[in-house]
BADRENDO-355923 format. One record per residue (C-alpha): residue in one letter; x, y, z. Coordinates in steps of 0.25 Angstrom, whole numbers, plus 5000, padded with zeros to 4 digits. Layout:
// residues N
<lovex: a | east: X | north: Y | up: Z>
...
//
This chain:
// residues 283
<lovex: x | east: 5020 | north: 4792 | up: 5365>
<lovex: x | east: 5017 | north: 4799 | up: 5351>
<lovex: x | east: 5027 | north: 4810 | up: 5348>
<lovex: x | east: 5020 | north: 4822 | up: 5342>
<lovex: x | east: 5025 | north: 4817 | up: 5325>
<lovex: x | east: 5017 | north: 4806 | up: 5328>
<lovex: x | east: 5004 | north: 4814 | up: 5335>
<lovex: x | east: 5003 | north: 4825 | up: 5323>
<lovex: x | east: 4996 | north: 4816 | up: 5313>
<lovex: x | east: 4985 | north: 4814 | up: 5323>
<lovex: x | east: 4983 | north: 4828 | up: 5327>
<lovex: x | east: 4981 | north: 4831 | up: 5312>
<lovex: x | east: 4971 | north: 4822 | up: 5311>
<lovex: x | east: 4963 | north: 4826 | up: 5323>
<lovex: x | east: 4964 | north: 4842 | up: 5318>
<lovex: x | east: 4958 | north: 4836 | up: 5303>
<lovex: x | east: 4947 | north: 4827 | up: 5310>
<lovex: x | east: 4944 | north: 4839 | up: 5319>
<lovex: x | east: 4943 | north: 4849 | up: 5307>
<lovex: x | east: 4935 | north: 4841 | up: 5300>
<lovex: x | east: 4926 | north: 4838 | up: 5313>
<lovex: x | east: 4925 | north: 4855 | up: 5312>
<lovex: x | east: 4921 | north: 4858 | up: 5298>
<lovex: x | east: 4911 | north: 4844 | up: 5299>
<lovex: x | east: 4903 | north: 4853 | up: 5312>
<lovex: x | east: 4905 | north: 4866 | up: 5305>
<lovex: x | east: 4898 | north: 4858 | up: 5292>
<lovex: x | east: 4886 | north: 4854 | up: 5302>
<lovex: x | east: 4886 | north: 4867 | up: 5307>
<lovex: x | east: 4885 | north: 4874 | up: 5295>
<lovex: x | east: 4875 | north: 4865 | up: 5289>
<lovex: x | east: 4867 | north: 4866 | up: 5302>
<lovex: x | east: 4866 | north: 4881 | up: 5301>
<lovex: x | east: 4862 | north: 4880 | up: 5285>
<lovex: x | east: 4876 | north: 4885 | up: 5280>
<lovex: x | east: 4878 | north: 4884 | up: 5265>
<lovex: x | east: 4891 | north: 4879 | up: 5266>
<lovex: x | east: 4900 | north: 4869 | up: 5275>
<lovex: x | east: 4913 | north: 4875 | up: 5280>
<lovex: x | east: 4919 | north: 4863 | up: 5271>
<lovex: x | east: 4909 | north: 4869 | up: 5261>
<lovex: x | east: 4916 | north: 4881 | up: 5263>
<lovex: x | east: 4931 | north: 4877 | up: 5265>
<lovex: x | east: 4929 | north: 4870 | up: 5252>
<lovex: x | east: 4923 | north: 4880 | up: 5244>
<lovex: x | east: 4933 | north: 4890 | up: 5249>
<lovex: x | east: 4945 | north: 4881 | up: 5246>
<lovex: x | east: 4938 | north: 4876 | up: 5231>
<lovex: x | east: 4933 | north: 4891 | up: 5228>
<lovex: x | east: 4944 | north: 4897 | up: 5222>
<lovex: x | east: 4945 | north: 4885 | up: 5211>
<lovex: x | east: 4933 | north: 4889 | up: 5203>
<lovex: x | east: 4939 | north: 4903 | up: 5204>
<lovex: x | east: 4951 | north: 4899 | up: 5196>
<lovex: x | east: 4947 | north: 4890 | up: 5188>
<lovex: x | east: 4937 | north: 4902 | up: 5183>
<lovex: x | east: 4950 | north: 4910 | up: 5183>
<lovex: x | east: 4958 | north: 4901 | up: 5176>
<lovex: x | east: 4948 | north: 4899 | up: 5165>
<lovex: x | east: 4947 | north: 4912 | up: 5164>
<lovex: x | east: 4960 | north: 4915 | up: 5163>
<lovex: x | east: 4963 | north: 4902 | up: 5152>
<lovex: x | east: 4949 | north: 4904 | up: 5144>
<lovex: x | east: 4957 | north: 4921 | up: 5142>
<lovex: x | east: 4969 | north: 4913 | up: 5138>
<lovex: x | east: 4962 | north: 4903 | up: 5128>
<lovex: x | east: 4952 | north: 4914 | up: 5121>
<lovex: x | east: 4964 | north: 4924 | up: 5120>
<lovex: x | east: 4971 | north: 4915 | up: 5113>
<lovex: x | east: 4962 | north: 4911 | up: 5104>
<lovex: x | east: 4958 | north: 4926 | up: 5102>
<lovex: x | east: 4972 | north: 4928 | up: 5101>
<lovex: x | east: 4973 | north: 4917 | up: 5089>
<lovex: x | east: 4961 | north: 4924 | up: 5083>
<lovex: x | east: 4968 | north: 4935 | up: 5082>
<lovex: x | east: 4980 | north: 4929 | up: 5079>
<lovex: x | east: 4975 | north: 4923 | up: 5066>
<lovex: x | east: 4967 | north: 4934 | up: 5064>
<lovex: x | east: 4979 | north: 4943 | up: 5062>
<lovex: x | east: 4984 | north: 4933 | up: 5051>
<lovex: x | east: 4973 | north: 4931 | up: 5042>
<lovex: x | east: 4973 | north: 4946 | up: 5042>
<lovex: x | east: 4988 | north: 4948 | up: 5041>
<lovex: x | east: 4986 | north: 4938 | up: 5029>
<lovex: x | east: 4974 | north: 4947 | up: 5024>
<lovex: x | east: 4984 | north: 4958 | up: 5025>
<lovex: x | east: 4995 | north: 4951 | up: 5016>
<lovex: x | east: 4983 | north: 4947 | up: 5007>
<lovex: x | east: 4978 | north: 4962 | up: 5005>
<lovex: x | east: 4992 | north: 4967 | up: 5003>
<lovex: x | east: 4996 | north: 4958 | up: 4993>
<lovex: x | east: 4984 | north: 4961 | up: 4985>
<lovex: x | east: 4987 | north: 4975 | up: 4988>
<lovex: x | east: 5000 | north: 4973 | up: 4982>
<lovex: x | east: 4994 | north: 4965 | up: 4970>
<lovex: x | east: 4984 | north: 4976 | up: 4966>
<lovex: x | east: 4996 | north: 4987 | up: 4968>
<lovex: x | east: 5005 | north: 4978 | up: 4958>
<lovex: x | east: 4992 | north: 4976 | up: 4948>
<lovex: x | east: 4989 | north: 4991 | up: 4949>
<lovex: x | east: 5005 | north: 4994 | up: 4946>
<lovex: x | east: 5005 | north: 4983 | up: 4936>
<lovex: x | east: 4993 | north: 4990 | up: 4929>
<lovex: x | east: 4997 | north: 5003 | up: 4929>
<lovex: x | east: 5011 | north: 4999 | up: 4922>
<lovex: x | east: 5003 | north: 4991 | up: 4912>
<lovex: x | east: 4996 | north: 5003 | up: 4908>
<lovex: x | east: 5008 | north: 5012 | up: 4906>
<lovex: x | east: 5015 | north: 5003 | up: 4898>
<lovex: x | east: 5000 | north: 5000 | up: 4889>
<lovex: x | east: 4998 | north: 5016 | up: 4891>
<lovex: x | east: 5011 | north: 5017 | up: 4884>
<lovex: x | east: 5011 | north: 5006 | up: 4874>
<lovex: x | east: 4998 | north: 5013 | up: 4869>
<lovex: x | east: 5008 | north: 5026 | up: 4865>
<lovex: x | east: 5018 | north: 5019 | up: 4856>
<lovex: x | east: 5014 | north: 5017 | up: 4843>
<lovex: x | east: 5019 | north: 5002 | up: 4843>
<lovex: x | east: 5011 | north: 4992 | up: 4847>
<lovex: x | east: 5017 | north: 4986 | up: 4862>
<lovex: x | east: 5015 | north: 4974 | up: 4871>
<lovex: x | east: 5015 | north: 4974 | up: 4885>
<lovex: x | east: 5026 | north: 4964 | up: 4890>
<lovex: x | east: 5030 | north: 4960 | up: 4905>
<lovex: x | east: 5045 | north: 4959 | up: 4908>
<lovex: x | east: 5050 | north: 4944 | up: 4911>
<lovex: x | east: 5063 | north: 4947 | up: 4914>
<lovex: x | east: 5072 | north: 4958 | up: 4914>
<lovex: x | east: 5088 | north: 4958 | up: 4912>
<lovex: x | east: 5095 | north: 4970 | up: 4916>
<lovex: x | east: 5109 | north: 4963 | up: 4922>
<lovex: x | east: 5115 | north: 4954 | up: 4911>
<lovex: x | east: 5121 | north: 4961 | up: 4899>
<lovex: x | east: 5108 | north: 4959 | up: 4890>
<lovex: x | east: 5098 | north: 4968 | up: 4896>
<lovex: x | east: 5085 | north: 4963 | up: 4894>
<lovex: x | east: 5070 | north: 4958 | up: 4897>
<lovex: x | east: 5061 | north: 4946 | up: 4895>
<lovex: x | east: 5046 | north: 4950 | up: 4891>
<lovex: x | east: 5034 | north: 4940 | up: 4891>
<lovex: x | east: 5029 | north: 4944 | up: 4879>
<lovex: x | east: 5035 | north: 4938 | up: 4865>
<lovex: x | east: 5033 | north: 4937 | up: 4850>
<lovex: x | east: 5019 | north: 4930 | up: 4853>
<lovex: x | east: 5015 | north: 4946 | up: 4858>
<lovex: x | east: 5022 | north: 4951 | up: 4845>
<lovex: x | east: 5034 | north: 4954 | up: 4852>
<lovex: x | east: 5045 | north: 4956 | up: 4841>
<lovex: x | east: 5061 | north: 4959 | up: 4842>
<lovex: x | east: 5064 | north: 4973 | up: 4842>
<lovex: x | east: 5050 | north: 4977 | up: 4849>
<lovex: x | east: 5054 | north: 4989 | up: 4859>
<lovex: x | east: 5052 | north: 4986 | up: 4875>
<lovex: x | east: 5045 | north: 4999 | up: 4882>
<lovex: x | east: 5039 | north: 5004 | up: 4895>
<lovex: x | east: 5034 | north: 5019 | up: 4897>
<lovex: x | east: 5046 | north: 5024 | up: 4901>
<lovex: x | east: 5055 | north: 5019 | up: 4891>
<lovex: x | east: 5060 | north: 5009 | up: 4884>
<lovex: x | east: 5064 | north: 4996 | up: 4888>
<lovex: x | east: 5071 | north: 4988 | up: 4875>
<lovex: x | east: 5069 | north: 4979 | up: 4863>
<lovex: x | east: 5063 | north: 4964 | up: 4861>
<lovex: x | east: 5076 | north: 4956 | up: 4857>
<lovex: x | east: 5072 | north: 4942 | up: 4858>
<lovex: x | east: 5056 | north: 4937 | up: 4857>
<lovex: x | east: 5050 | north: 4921 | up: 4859>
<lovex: x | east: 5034 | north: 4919 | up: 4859>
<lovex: x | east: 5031 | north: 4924 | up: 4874>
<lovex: x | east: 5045 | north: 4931 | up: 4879>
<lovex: x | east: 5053 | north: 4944 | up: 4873>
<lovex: x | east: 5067 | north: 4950 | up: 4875>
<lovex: x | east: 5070 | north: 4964 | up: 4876>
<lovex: x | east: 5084 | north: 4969 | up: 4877>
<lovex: x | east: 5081 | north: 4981 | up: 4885>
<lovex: x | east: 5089 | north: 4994 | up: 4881>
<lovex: x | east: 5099 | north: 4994 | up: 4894>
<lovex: x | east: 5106 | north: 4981 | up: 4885>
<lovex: x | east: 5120 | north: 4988 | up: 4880>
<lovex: x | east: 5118 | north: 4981 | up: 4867>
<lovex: x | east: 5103 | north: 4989 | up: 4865>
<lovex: x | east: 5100 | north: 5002 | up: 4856>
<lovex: x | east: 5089 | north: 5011 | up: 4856>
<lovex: x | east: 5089 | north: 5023 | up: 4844>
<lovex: x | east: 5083 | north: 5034 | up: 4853>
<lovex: x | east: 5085 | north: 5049 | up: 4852>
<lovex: x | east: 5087 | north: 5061 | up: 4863>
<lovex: x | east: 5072 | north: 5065 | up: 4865>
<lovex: x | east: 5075 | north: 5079 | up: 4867>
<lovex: x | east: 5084 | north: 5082 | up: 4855>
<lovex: x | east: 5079 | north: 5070 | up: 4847>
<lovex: x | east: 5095 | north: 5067 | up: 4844>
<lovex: x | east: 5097 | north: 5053 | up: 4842>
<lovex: x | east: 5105 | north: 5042 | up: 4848>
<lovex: x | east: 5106 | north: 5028 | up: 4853>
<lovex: x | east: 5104 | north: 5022 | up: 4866>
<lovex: x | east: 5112 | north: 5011 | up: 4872>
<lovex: x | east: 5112 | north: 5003 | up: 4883>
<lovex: x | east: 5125 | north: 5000 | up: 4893>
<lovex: x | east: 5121 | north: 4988 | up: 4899>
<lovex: x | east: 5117 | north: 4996 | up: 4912>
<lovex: x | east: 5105 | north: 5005 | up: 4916>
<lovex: x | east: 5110 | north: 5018 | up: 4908>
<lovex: x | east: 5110 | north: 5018 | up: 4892>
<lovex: x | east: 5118 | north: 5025 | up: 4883>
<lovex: x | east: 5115 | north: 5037 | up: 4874>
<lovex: x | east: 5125 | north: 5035 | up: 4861>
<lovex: x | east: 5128 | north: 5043 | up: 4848>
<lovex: x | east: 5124 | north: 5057 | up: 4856>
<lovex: x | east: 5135 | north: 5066 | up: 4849>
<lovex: x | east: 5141 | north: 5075 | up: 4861>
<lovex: x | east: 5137 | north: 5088 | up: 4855>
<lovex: x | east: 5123 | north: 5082 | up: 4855>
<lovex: x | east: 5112 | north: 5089 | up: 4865>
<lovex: x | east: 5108 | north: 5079 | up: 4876>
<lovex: x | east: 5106 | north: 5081 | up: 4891>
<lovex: x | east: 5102 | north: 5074 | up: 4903>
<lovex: x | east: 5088 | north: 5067 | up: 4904>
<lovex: x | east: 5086 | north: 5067 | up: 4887>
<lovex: x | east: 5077 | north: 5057 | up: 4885>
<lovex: x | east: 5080 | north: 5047 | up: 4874>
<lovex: x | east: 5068 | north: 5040 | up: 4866>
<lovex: x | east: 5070 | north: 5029 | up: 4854>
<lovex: x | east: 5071 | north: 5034 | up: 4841>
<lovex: x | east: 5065 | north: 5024 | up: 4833>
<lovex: x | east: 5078 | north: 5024 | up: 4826>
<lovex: x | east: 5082 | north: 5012 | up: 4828>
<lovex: x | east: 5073 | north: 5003 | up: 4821>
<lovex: x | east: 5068 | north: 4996 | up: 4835>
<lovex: x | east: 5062 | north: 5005 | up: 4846>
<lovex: x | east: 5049 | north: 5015 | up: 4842>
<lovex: x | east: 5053 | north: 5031 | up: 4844>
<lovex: x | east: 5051 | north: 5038 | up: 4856>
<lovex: x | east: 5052 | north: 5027 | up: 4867>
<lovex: x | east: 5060 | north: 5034 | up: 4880>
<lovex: x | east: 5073 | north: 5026 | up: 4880>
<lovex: x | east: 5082 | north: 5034 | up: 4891>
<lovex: x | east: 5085 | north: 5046 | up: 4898>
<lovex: x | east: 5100 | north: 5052 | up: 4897>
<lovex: x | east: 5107 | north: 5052 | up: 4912>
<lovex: x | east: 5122 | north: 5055 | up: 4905>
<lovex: x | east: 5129 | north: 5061 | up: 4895>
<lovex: x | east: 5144 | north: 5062 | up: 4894>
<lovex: x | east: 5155 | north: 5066 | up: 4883>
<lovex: x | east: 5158 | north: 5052 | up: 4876>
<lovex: x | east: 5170 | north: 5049 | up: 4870>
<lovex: x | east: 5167 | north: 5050 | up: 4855>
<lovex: x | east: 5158 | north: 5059 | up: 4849>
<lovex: x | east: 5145 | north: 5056 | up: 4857>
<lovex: x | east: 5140 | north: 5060 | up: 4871>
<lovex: x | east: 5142 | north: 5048 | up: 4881>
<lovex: x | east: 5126 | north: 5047 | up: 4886>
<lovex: x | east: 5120 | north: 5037 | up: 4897>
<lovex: x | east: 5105 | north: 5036 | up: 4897>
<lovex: x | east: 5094 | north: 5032 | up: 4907>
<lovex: x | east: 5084 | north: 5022 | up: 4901>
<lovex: x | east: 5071 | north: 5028 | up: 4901>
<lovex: x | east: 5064 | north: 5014 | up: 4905>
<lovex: x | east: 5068 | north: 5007 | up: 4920>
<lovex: x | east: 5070 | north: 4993 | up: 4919>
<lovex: x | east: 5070 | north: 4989 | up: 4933>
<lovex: x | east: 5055 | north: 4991 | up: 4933>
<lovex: x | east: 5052 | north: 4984 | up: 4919>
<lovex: x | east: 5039 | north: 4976 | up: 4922>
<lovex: x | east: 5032 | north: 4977 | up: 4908>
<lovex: x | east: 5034 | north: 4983 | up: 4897>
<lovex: x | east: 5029 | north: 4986 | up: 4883>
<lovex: x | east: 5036 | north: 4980 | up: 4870>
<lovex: x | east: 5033 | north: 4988 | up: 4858>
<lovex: x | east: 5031 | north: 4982 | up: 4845>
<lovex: x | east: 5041 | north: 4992 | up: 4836>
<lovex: x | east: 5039 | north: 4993 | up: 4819>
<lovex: x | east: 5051 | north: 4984 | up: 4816>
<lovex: x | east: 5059 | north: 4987 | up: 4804>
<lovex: x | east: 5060 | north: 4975 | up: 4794>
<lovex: x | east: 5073 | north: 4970 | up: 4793>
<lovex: x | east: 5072 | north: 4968 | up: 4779>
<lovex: x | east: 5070 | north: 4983 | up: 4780>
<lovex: x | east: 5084 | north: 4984 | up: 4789>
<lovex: x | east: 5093 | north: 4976 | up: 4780>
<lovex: x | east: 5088 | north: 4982 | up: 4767>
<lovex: x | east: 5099 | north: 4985 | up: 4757>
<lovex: x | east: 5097 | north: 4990 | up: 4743>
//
């Protein structure tokens, strides 16, 4: 006798052969009555119908993913070839402001070179040494541009120094902060004369100013011309100080006219020079 394990494979088989035996009539039927569709047709279609939609779906959805990349890639590089353009515009922005600056000091200095009586040569600064004990500047112009020792160093607002040492293309100046420099100048106000000295720092020193003489705060000095070397009436420096010295003269500390820690070009003025032979003549 079959137990009822062994009886189920059976019963599966006759409830298949009798589905299909059903949708075979119900095929006959509807083909009989001039239906579109079979009712396998049909089941099939229903079960298949929702692929189409998804593959549309999904190609939608990836075809959105695909195009917004690229767009965003566009957009992307886009943004960097302007951002680049931007960089390029502003450094030539920049450029032209430096130009336009660089032209506007040249014609000051050339504006100014034009009022002294001197013939002047404009000159860029090299180097400039405000640290070591020598106080100086390198220009890049020399003897080939008829620069001499002992020309004077100026710029609009004052002055700047003497040329100490010359080759064909390079100068030396020994600006006037170097404690070893003397510039002949006089009080513009009272037009009492006196020396000014440099310390070795930013102030100057105003000597041989007896303490009953008449000076006050802000007199302007100007060069004398008295001391052979720097042309009369050049600003030298402006007085901040005044105390009692110890001797016979006020102890006085001066501002120099010209600022030396924005020296970019400046003007070297070819002075008259006295002949030596001249100096050392002894009858």
């Amino acid at each position: 006798m079959q137990t009822a394990v062994q009886r189920r494979p059976t019963l599966l088989l006759i409830i298949v052969l009798s589905l299909l035996i059903a949708m075979m009539s119900g095929n006959a039927r509807t083909r009989a009555s001039g239906g579109q569709h079979t009712l396998l047709e049909r089941s099939f279609l229903w079960i298949v119908s929702p692929i189409p939609k998804g593959v549309k779906v999904a190609s939608t959805f990836f075809s959105d993913i695909y195009y917004g990349y690229i767009d965003m890639r566009g957009a992307v590089n886009e943004n960097i070839v302007l951002r680049r353009d931007v960089e390029r515009l502003t450094r030539e922005n920049q450029s032209f402001r430096n130009s336009a600056a660089d032209l506007a000091r040249f014609r000051v200095l050339l504006g100014y070179g034009e009022q002294l009586e001197s013939p002047t040569t404009l000159a860029d600064i090299l180097m400039i040494d405000t640290a070591s004990a020598f106080k100086s500047m390198i220009l890049d112009r020399g003897s080939d541009h008829g620069v001499q020792i002992n020309d004077a160093v100026v710029i609009p607002s004052g002055l700047v120094g003497r040329v100490v040492l010359t080759t064909t293309k390079l100068s030396k100046v020994q600006l006037i902060l170097d404690a070893n420099s003397a510039v002949g100048c006089q009080i513009r106000r009272t037009r009492r004369q006196a020396v000014v000295r440099g310390s070795g720092y930013d102030l100057l020193t105003l000597d041989f100013v007896p303490s009953l003489a008449d000076v006050d705060l802000g007199d302007r000095l100007i060069t004398s011309g008295s001391d052979g070397i720097y042309p009369a009436g050049l600003p030298v420096a402006v007085v901040v100080s005044i105390g009692e010295g110890e001797g016979l003269f006020k102890e006085i500390s001066c501002e120099p006219a010209a600022n030396f820690t924005t020296l970019e070009e400046v003007l070297v003025v070819h002075t008259r020079k006295i002949p030596r032979s001249v100096m050392r003549y002894q009858p």
